[in-house]
BARO-188194 format. One record per residue: x, y, z of N, C-alpha, C, CB in turn; residue in one letter. Coordinates in pm, whole numbers, plus 50000, padded with zeros to 5 digits. Glycine has a CB too. Layout:
<recs>
XYZXYZXYZXYZA...
</recs>
This chain:
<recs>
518465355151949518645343651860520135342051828517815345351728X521135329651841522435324551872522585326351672522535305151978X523585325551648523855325951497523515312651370525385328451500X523715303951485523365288051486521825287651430523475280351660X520855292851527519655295851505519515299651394519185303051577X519795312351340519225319951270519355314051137519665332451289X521355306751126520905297150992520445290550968521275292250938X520355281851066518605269751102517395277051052518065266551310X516775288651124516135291551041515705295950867516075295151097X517015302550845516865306350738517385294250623517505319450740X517745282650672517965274450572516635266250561519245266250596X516055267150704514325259250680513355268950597513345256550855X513675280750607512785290850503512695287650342513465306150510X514515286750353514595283650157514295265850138516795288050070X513735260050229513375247050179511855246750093513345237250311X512065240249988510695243349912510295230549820510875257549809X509295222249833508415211149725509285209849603506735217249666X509655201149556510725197249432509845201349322511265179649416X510105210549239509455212149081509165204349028510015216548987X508145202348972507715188548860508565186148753506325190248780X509575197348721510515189048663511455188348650510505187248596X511935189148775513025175048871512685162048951513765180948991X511155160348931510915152048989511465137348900509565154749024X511615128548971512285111748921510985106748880513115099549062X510885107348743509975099148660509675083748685510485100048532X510765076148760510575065548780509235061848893511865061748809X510005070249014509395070449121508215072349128509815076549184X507285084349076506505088549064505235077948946507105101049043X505645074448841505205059448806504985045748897506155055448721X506145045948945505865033949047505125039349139507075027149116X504575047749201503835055149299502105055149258504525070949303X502095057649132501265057749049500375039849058502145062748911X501155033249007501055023148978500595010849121502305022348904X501565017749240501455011949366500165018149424502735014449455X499195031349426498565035949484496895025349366499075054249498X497075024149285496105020049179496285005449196496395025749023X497284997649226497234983049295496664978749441498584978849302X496734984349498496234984649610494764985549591496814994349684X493424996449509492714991849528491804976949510492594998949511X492654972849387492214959949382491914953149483492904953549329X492964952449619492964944649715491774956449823494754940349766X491764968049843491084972249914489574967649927491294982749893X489384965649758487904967049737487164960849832487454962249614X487524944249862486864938849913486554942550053487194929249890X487684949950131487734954550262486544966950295489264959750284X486354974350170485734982850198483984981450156486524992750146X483814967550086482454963250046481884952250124482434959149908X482924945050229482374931850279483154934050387482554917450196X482364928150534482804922950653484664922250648481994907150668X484924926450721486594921850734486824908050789487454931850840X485844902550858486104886150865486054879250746485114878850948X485304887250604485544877450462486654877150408484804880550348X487474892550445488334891350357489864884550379488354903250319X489564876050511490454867350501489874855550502491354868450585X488794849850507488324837450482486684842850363488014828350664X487004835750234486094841950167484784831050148486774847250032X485294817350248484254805750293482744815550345485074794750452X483144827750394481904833650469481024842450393482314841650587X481774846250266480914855550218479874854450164481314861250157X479114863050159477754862150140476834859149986477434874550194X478044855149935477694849649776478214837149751478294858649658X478264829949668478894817049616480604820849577477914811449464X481484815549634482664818949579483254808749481483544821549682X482404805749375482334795749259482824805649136480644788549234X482774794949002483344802448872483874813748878482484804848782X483054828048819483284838348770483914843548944481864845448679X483244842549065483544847149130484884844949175482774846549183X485314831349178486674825449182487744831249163486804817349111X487444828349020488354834548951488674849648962488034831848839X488074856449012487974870649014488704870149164486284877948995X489034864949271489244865649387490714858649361488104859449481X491184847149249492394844749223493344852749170492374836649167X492374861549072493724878649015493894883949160492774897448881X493154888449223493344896449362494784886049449491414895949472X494614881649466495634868949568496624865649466494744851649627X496674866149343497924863649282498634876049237497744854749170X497834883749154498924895749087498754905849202498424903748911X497814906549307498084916649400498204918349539497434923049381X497764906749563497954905949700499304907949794497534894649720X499574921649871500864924149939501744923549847501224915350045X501384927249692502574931449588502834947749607502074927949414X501274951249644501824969349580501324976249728500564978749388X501474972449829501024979049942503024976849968499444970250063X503214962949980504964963550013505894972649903505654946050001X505634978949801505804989049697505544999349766504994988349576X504295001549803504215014049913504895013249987503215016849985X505445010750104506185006050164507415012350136506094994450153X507995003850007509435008050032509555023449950510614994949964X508555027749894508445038449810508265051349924507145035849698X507525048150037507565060850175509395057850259505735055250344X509615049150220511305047050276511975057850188512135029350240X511935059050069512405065150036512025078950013512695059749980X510895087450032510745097250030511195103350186509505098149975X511345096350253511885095950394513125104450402512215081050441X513725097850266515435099250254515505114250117516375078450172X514485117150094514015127650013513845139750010513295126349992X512805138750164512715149450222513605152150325511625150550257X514025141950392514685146850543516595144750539513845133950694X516885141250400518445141450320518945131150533519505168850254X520415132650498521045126350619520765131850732522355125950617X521075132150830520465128150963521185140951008520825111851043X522425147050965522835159251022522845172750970523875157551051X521725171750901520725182450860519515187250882520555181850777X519835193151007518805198151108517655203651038519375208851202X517755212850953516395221950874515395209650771517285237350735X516555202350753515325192150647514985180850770516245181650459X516075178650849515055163650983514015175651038516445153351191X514055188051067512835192651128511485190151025513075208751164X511805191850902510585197750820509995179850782511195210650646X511445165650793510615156250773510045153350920511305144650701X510355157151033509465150451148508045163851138510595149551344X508075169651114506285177351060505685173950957506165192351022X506405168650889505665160850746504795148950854507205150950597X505615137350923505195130350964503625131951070506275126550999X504215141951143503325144751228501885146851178503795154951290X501855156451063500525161850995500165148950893500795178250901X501105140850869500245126350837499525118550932501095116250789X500115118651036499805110551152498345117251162500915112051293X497965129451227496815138151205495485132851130497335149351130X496375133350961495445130850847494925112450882496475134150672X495865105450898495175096550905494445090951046495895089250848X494465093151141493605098851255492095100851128494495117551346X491925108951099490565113351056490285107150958490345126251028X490995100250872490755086850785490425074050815491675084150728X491175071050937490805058451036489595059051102491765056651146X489195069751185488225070551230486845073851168488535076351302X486795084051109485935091051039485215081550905486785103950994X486395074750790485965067250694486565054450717486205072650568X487715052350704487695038750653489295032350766487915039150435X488625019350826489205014750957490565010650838488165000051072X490905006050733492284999250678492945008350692492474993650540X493275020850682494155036450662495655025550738493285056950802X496375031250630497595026850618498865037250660497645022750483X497815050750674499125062050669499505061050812498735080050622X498935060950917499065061951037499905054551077498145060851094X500235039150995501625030351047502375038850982501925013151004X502515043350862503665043750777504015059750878503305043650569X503385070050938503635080251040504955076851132502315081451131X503795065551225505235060551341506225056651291505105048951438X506225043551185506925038151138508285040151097506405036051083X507795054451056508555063850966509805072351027507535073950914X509145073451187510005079851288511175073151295509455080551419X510875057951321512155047551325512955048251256512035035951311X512375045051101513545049850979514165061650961513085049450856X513765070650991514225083150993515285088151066513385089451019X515965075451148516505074751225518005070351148515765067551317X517725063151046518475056650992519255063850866517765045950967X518785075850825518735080950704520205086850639517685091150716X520935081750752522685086250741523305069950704523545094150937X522955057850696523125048450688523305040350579522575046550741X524635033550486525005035550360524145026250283526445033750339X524075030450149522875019350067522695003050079523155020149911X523854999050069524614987750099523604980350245526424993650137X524514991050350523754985750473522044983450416523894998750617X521564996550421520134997650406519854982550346519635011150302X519944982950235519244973450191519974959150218518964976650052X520324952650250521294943250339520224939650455522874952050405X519974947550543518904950050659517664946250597518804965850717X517154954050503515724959450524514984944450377515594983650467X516664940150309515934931050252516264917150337516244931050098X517024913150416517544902050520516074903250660519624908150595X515854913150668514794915650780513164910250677514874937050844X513084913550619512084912250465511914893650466513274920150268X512614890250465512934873350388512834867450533514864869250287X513794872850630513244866850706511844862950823513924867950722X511674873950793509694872550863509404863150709508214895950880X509454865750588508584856850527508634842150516508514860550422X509894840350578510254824150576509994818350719511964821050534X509644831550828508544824450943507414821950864508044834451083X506504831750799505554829050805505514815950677504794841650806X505874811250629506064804350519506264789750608507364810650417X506764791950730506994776350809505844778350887508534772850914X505074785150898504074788750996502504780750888504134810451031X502684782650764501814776450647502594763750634501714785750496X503144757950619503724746050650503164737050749504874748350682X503414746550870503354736151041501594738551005504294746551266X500824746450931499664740650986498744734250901498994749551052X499614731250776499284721650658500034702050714500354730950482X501034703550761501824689450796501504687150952503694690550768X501424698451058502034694951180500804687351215502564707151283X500904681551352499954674851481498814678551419500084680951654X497864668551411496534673951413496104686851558495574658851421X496194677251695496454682651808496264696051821497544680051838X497554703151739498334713851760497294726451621500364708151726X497634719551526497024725751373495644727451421497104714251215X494574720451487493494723751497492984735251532493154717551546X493864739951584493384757851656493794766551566494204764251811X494704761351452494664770851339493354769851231496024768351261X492934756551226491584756351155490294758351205491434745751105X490464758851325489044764251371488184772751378488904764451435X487154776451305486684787051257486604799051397485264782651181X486754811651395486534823551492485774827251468487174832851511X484774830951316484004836451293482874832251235484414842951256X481124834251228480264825451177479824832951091479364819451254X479114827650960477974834250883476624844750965477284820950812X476724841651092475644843951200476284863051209475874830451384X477604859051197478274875551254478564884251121480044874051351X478804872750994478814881250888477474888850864479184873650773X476424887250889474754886450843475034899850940473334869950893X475064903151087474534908751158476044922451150474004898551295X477204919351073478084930551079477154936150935480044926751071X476784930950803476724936950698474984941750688477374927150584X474094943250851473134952050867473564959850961471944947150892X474404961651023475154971051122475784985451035476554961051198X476184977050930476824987450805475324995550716477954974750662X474684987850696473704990950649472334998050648473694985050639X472554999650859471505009650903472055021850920470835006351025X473145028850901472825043450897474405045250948471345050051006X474665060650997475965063350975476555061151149476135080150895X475405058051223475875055951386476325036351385474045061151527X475355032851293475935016251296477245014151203474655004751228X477365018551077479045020451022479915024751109479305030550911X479655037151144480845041251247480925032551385480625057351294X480325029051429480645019051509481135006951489479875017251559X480945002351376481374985651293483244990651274480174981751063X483035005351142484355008951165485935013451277484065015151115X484895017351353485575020151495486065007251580484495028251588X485284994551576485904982751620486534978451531485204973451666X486724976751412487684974451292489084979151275487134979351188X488804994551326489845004551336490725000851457489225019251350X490174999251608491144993051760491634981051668490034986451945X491074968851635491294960651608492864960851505490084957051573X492774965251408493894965751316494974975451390493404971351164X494724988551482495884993451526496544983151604495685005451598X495804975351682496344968051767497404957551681495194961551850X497144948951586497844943851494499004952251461497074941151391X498814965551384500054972351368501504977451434499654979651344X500504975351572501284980151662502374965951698500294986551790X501944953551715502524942051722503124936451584501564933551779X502434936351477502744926551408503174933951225501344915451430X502734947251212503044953351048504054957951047502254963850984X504384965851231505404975151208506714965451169505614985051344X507124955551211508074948751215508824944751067507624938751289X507064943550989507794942950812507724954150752507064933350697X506944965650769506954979550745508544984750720506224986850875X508184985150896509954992650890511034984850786510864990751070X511664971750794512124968150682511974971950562511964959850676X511044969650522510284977550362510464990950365508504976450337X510694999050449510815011450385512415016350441509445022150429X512985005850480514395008050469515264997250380514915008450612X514404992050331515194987450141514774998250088514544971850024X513215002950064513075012449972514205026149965511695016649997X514315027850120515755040050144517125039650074516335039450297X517325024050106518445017149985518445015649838518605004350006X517515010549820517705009549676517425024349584516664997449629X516715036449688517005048349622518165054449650516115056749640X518635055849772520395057049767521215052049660521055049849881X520845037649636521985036149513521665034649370522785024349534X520965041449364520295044649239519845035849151520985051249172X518615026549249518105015549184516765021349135518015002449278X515745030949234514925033749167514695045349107514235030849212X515725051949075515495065748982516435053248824516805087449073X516765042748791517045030748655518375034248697516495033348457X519165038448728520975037448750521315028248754521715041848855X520805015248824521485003548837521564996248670520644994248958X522384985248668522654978948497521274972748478524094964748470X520984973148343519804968448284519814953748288519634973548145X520814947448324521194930648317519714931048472523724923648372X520634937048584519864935248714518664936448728520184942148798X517924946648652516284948248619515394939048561516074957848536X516644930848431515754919548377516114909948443515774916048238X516714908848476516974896848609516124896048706518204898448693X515244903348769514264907648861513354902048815514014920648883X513404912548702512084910248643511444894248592512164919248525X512404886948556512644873948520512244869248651514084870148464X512924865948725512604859848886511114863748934513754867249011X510674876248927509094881148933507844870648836509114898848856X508434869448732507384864948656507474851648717507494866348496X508994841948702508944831548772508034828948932510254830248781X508344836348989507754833149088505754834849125508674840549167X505844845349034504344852448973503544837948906504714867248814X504214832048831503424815248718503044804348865505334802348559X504704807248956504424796449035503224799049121505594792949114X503434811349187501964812149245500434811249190501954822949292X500484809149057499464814448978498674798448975500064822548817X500054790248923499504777448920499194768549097500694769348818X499694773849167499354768149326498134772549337500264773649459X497524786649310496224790849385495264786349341495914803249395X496074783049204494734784549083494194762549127495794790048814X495294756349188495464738949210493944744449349497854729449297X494384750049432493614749849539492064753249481494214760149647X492154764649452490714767449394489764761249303490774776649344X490634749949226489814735849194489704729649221489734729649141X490514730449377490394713849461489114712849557491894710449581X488784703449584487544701949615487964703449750486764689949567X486274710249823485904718649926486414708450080484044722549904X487164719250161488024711650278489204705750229487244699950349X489594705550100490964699450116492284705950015490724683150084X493454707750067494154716049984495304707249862494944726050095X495284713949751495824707849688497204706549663495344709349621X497734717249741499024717749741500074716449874499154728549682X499174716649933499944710550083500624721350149501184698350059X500024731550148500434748050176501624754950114500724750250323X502234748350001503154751849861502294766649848502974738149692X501484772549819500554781249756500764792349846499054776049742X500594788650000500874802050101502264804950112500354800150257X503114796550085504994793850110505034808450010506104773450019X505004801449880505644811149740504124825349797505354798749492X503544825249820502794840149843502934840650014500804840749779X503834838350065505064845750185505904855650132506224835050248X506014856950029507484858549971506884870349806508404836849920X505854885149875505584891849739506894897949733504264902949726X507654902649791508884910249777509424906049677509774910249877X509484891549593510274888949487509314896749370510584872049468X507964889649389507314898249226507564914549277505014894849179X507044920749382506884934149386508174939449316506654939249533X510114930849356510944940049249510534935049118512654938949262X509884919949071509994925148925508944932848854510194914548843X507464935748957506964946848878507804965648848505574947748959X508374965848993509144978949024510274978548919509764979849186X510624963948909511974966348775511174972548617512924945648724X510524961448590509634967148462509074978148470508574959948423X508714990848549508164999848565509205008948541507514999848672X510515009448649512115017648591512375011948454513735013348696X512115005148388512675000048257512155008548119512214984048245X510515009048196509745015348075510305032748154507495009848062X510285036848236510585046348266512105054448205510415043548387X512825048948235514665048748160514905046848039515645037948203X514275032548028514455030147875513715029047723514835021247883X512335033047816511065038547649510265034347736510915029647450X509155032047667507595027347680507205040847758507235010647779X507215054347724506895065647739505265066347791507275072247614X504415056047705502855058247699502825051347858501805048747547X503335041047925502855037247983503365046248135502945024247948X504295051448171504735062648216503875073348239505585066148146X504055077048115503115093648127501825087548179502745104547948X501015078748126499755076348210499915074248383499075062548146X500905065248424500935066348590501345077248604501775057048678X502165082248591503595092548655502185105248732505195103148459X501175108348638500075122648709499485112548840498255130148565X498965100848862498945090848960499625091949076499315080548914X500735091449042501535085849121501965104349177502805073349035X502365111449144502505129749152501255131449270502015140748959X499805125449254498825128949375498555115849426497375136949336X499635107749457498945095649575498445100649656499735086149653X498765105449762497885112149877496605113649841498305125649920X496195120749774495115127349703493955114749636495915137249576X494925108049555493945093649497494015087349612494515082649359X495175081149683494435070849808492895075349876495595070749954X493405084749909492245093250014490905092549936492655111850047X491065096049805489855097849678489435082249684490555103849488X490015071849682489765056349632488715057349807491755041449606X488835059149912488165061150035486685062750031488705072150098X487015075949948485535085549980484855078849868485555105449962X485625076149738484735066649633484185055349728485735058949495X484525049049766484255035149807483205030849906485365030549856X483685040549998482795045050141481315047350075483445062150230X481165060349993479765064149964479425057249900479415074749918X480165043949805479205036349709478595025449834480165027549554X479225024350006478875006050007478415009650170480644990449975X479085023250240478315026350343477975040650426478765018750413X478175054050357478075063250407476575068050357479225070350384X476065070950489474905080450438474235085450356474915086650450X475075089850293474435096550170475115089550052474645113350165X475325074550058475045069549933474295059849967476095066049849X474385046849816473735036449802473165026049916474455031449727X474805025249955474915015250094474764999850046473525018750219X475624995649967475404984049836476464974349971476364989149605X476544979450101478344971650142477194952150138479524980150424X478294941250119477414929950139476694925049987476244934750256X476574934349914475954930449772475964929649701475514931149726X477724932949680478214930249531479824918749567478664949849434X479394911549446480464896349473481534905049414480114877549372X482824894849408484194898049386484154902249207485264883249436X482654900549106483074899048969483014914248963482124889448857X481474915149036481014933349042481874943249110479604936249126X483304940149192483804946749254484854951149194483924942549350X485294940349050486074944248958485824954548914486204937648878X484404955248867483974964248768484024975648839482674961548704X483854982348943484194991149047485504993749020483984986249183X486364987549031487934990449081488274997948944489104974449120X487744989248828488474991948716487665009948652488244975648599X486585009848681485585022548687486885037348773483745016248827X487255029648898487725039848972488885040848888487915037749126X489895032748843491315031048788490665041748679492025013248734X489935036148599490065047148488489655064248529488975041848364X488735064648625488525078948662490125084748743486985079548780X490845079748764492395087048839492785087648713493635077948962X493005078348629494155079248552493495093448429494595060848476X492415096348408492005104248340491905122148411490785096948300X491375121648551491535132748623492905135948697490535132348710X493845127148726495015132348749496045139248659495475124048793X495365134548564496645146648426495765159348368497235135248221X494735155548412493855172048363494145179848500491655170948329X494055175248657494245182248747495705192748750494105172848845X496945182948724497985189948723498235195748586498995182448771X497175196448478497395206348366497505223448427496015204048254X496775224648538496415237548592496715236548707495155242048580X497175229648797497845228248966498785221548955497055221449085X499875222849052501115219549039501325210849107501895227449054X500095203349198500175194049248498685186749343501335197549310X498865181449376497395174149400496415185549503497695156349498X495565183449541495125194149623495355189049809493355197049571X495565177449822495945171549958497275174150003495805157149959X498255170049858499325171849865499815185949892499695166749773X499105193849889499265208849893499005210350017498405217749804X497715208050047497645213050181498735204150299495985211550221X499215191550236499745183850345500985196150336500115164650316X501675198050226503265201150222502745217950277504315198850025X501435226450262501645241250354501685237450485500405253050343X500895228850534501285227650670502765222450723500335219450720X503255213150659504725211550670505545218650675505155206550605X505355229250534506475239550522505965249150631506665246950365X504905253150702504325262450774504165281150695505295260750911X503805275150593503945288350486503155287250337505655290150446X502905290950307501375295550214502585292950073500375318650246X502175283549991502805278849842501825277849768503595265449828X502135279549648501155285149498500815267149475502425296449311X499675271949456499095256949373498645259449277498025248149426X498135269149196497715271549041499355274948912496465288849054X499155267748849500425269448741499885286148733500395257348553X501215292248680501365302848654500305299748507502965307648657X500165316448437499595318348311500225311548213499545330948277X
</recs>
């Protein structure tokens, strides 16, 4: 062994999981907060056909009043707000674990982090639930990781210029098929999918664990194939602002408090405007839109609310609102652990075996009541868990296999 080696090794030996308290209170809130937004939007993916949950014309209930409205919070306060939060929040743990690029002992230990995610979600994709998100953010991650010597400035310059600009394709892309050619627009309105296929996917789910896994398994090709063409492209961006704006100390609150409420201001603004577009469509009468695709333009574009929720979150974090903190921050400490948990909840309530198998039978009001059921069971078992473990139990096993070495998970006496 060359001398080179041996400090390689022995500097990958003394690498060890950050103490809970050095961990960035901010981060870990917003983590919190981003892993518990997301199910809102999951729910429906994991209770109804994936052809509803982009056209909710198919689903198998009335999407009137109570239900409406319940499908307008989802598409306004969350839709691609807190998954692009995820996003830039794995950019930066990127830059966390694996420090600059010419630090061989920490780029080894972040390309095995990656790898044993890649793994985990393999058996999440396949096994439970076809949406698993970790498996892009794996590859994804390789790319950025690439980048991790690259100054804040740049980073976020890139990753928010790369950001704006896919959303102002897709924003002319809702445009051209609200104004353009009939001709041309018609193949964007033409239905792909029938009530005939919703009926016969949500008894496919419903007979047993060989017809789910098969429904899931074409769900699962289906979306890698997308990722592979079409997520990675805003992914990677998103988690190389997130790399930036933790380089320059935007999300541990460093940056001026002017810039946070400034965000935050622009968030809400843009948050009313969407609120009042979706809310124009969803009273406009059936086949015709009321806003002339204004409604998909401003929800092209969550990256503006996502900084002003992420600003208000560093604000209460830095500058008080302690209660609302300490409740995410144990959240956000076992994402791994709750994502994966929001799975196995979800799965056994709507199609695994050995539960109910409810998938298809509960509308968007009853799915609330679900989400908000699960929200309160994390936010109550994640601060009793780490009263006595030092960290989630996934998270443990993810970081022994990383470190390749056996670490304490019970708090000392």
């Amino acid at each position: 062994m060359t001398e080179q080696t041996a400090d390689q090794t022995a500097r990958t030996l003394s690498l060890a999981p950050v103490e809970a308290r050095d961990r960035i209170a901010a981060l870990d809130a917003l983590r919190g907060l981003a892993v518990l937004g997301i199910l809102a939007v999951n729910a429906a993916a994991f209770a109804l056909p994936f052809m509803v949950y982009d056209d909710p014309a198919l689903a198998p209930f009335p999407v009137q009043g109570a239900n409406a409205t319940a499908r307008w919070a989802v598409e306004v306060f969350f839709q691609q707000k807190f998954i692009t939060l995820f996003s830039m929040l794995f950019g930066a743990s990127i830059y966390l674990v694996g420090g600059e690029t010419g630090d061989a002992a920490r780029g080894g230990l972040l390309r095995r982090r990656l790898l044993w995610l890649a793994a985990v979600a393999l058996i999440h994709g396949l096994a439970f639930w076809y949406g698993d998100v970790l498996l892009l953010y794996a590859w994804a991650g390789v790319f950025v990781s690439l980048m991790r010597s690259l100054p804040a400035r740049r980073l976020i310059t890139l990753g928010l210029g790369l950001t704006l600009l896919l959303a102002s394709l897709q924003a002319g892309l809702a445009l051209f098929a609200a104004h353009g050619p009939a001709a041309l627009t018609g193949e964007f309105a033409r239905p792909q999918f029938t009530p005939e296929m919703v009926r016969q996917t949500i008894e496919a789910y419903r007979s047993g664990w060989a017809g789910a896994l098969g429904q899931n398994l074409t769900a699962w090709l289906v979306l890698q194939g997308t990722s592979l063409t079409v997520f990675v492209f805003s992914t990677v961006p998103l988690m190389m602002l997130g790399m930036g704006l933790f380089k320059s100390g935007f999300l541990s609150g460093r940056a001026p408090t002017g810039l946070y409420l400034a965000l935050a201001a622009l968030g809400a603004a843009a948050l009313a405007l969407l609120g009042v577009l979706e809310w124009r469509e969803l009273t406009a009468p059936a086949g015709r839109s009321a806003t002339g695709g204004l409604g998909d333009v401003v929800g092209a574009y969550p990256i503006v609310i996502t900084l002003g929720y992420a600003s208000l979150v560093i604000l209460a974090a830095t500058r008080g609102a302690g209660v609302l903190v300490a409740a995410l921050r144990p959240v956000g400490r076992m994402a791994l652990t709750n994502y994966l948990a929001q799975t196995l909840i979800m799965t056994t309530l709507f199609y695994m075996p050995w539960g109910p198998r409810l998938f298809g039978r509960m509308d968007y009001v009853q799915l609330w009541g679900v989400v908000a059921a699960v929200w309160a069971l994390q936010l109550v078992w994640s601060p009793l868990w780490l009263s006595r473990f030092r960290m989630g139990p996934l998270e443990w096993v993810w970081r022994r296999l990383t470190y390749g070495r056996s670490l304490p998970l019970r708090k000392a006496a």
